[in-house]
C-alpha positions in Angstrom: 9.8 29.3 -31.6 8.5 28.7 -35.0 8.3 25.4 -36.5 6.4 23.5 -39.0 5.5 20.2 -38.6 3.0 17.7 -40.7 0.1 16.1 -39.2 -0.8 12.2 -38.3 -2.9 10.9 -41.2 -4.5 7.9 -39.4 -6.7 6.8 -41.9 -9.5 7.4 -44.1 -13.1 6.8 -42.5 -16.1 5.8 -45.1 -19.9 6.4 -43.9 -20.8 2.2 -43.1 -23.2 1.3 -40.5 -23.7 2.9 -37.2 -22.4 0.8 -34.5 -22.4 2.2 -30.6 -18.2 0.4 -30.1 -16.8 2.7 -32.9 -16.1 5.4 -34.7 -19.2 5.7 -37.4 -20.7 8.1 -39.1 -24.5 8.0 -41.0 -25.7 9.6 -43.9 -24.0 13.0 -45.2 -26.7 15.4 -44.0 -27.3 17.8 -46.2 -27.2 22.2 -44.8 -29.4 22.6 -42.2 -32.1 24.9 -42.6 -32.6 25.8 -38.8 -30.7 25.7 -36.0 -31.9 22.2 -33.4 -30.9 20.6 -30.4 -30.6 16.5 -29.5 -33.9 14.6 -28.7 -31.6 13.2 -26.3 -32.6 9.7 -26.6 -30.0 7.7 -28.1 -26.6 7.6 -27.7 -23.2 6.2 -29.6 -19.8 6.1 -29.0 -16.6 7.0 -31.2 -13.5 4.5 -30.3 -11.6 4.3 -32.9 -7.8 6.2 -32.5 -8.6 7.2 -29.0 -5.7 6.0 -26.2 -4.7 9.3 -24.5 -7.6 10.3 -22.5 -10.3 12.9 -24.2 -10.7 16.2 -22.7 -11.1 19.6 -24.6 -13.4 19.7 -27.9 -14.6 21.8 -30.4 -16.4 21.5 -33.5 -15.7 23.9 -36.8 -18.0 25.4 -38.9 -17.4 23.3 -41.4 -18.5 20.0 -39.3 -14.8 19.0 -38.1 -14.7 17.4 -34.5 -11.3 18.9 -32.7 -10.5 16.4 -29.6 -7.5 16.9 -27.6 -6.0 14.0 -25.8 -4.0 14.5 -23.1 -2.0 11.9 -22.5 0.2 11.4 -25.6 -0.1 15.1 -26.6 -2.4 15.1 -29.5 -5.1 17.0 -30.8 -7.3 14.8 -33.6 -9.2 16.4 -36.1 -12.3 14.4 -37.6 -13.6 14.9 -40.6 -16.5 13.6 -41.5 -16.2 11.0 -44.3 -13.0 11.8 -45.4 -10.4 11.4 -42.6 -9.0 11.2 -38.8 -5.7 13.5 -38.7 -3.2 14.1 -35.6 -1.5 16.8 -35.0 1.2 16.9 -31.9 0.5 20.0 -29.7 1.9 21.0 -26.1 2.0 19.2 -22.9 -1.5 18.1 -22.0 -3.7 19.5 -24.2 -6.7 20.9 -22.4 -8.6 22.9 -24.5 -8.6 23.5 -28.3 -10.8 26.7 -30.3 -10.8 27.1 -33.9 -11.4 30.4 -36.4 -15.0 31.2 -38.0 -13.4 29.6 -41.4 -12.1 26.4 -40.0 -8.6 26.9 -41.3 -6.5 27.6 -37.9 -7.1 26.0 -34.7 -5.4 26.9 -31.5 -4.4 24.3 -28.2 -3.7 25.3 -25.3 -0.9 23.2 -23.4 -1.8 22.9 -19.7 1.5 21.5 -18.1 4.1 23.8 -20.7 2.3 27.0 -21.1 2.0 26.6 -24.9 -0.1 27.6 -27.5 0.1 25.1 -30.8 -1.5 26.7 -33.8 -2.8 24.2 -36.1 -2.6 24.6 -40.1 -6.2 22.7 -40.4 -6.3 23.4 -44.4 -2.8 22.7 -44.8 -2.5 19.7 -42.5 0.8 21.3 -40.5 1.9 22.8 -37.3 2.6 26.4 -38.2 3.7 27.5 -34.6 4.1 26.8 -30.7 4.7 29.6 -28.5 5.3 29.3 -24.5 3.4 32.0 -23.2 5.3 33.6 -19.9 3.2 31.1 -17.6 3.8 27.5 -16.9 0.2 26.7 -17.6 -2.3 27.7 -20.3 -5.8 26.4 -19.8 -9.4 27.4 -21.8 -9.1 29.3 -24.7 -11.6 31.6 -26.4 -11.2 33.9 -29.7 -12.8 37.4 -29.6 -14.9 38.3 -32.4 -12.7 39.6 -34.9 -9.9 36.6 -33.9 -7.5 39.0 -33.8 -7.3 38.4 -29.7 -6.9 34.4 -28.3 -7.3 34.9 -24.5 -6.1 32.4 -22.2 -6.5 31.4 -18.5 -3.8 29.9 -16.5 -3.6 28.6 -13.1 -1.2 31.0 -12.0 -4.1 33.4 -11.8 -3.2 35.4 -14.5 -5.5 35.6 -18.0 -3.3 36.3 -21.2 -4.4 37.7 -24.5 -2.3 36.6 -27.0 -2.0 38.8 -30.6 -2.9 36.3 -32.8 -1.6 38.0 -35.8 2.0 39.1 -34.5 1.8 35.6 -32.0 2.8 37.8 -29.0 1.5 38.2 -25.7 -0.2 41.9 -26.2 -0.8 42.0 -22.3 -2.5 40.0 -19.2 -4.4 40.4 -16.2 -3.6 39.3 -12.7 -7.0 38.0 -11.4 -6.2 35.6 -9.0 -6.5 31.7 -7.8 -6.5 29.0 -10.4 -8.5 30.6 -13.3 -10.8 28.2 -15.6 -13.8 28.5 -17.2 -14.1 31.6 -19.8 -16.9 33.0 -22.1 -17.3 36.3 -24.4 -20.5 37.3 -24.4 -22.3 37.3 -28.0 -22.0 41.0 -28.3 -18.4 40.5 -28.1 -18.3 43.1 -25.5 -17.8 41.4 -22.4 -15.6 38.4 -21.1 -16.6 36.0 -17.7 -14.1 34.3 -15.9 -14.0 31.7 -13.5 -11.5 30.5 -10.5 -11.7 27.3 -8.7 -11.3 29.6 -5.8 -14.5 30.9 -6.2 -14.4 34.1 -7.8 -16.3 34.9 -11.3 -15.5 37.8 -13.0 -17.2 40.3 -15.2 -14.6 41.9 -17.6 -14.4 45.0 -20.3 -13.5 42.9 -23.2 -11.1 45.4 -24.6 -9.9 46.6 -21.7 -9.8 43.7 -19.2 -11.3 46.6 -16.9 -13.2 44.2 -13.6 -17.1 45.3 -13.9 -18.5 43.1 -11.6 -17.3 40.4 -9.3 -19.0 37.6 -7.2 -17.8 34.3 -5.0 -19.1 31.2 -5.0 -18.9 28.5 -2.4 -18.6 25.7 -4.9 -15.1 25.5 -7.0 -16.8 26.9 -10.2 -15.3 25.1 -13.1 -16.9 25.9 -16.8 -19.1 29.0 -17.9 -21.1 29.9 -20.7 -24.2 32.3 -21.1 -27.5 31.8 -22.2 -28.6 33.2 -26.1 -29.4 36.5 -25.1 -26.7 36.6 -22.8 -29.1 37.6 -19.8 -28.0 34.4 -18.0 -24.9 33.2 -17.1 -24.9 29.4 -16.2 -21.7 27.9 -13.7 -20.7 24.5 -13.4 -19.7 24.1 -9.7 -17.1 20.7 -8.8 -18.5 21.2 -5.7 -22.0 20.4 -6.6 -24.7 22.0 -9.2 -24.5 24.5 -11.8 -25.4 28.3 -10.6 -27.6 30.7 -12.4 -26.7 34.1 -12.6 -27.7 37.7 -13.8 -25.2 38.3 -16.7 -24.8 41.9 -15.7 -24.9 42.0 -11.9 -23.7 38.8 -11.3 -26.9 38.3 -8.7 -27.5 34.6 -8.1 -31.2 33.6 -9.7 -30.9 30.1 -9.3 -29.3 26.8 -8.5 -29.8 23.6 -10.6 -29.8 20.5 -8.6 -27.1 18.4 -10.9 -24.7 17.5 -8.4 -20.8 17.6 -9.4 -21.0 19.6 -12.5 -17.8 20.0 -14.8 -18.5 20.9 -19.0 -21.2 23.1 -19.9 -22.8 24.2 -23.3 -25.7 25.6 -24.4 -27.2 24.3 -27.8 -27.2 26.2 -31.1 -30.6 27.1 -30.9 -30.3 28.3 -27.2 -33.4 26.1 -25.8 -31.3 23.9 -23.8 -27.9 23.2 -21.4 -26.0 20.0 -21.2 -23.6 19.7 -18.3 -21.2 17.1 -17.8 -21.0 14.9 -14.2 -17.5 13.1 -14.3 -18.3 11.1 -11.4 -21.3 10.5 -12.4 -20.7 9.5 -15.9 -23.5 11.4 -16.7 -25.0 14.3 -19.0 -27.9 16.0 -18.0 -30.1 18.0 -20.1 -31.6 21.1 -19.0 -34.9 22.8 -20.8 -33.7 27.0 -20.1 -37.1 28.4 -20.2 -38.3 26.7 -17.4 -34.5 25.7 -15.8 -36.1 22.6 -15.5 -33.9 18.9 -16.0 -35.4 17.0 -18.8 -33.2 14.0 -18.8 -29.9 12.3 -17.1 -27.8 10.1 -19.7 -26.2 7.8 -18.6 -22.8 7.8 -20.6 -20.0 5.9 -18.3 -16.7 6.5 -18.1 -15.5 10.3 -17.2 -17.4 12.8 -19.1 -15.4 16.1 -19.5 -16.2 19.2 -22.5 -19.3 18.6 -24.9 -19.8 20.5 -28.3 -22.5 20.7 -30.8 -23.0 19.7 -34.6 -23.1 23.1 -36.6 -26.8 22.4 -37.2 -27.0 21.0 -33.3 -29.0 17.8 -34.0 -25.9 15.9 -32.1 -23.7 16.4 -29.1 -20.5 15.3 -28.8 -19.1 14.7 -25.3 -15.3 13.6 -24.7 -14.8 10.9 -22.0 -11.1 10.4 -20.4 -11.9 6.7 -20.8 -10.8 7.0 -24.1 -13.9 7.4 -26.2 -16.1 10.3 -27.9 -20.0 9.9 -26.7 -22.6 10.7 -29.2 -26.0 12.0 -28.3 -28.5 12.3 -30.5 
């Protein structure tokens, strides 16, 4: 089904003082020279437009903040000092990815199987395509974005031809299929299941390398800089260390309930989201040790970084974007 639809202009937003009850934004920084992480000591929210519940994020290359609400079906871009634009994407928008250039961003539609493709540049709706699933879920672009794959809770994972807009084939893994990561070599893909299983996948093939289980309804997944470490966010309580390749357990992090993970740009650090909690704790990687708790309210979900990484953006179901800096 092809259809082309214009965005939601909602307004244009001007660089005015910093307030922690809205939407602000500081100074226009200039390139960043090196690649940071937060201090972690102050925090702000964004308000302003939010009334469908905040889950999936991702930030472009090109600074834009992509927040999916899933309540009313959006997915908001925000641009810095220029403007706040809707577009209206599939049923329950729970996770949102975006090409190297910024141009195209793709939604995922958790209750209607979709995939919304998103005109960024041109400010339209290009496309939404049901995928043969009732239920498409995280999303994650391989290296040459020529391949979106796509976990569903029908246990299947889809890889959908992003050029033709076709489903080019899937996988049958099993249980209710989550997080999902592609290692930095591009070479390999991790899986999770709230069932327990984590998966070790040939990227091109979707041939299973490795498998483990874990007692602990593993939610998101990402992998450390070098991709020696894999880090899981367990519902169940914690967030579990593993050997990327053998999928050996190294370590578990006390956190409690963990949900949203992310490492930061420069790879020294992990932030993981508590939703019933309403907390984000900071975790130093060399030494796995927990450096800070924040305290953010609410129901914490997905967090992303700034390009440069100096600020972590964290979307709360409460209807508001958390800003730690």
């Amino acid at each position: 089904m092809s259809i082309r639809r214009h965005s939601i202009t909602i307004g244009v937003v001007l660089a005015v003082a910093a307030v922690s009850v809205a939407m602000t934004w500081g100074e226009r920084p200039t390139a960043p020279s090196s690649r940071t992480h937060p201090s972690g000591t102050t925090t702000r929210r964004m308000t302003k437009g939010y009334l469908g519940r905040p889950f999936g994020i991702h930030v472009t290359t090109k600074g834009a903040i992509l927040v999916t609400e899933q309540d009313v079906n959006i997915m908001r871009q925000l641009v810095p000092y220029t403007a706040i634009r809707s577009y209206e994407v599939g049923e329950d928008p729970g996770d949102v990815v975006a090409t190297r250039d910024g141009e195209v961003a793709y939604v995922s539609g958790f209750q209607d199987g979709s995939i919304t493709i998103a005109q960024l540049a041109g400010d339209t709706i290009s496309d939404i395509v049901r995928l043969p699933t009732r239920s498409a879920y995280r999303l994650a672009l391989s290296p040459n974005e020529r391949r979106l794959y796509v976990t569903s809770t029908d246990g299947r994972l889809y890889v959908f031809n992003t050029a033709t807009r076709t489903i080019a084939t899937s996988k049958p893994l099993g249980g209710s299929l989550q997080g999902i990561a592609i290692d930095h070599a591009g070479a390999r893909l991790y899986v999770t299941s709230t069932a327990g299983d984590v998966w070790r996948l040939e990227r091109g093939t979707l041939r299973s390398l490795r498998q483990t289980t874990l007692d602990c309804g593993p939610q998101d997944v990402v992998l450390s800089e070098d991709d020696r470490e894999l880090y899981v966010a367990c519902e169940k309580g914690n967030v579990v260390v593993l050997d990327a390749r053998s999928l050996e357990q190294l370590e578990v992090l006390p956190i409690g309930p963990a949900f949203g993970l992310a490492v930061t740009p420069d790879g020294e650090q992990l932030y993981v989201s508590s939703p019933a909690d309403g907390a984000v704790t900071i975790v130093e990687l060399a030494t796995r040790k927990i450096i800070n708790r924040v305290s953010v309210q609410g129901t914490p979900r997905r967090i992303a970084f700034s390009p440069s990484g100096d600020q972590a953006y964290v979307t709360n179901e409460w209807n508001w974007l958390t800003v730690i800096e």
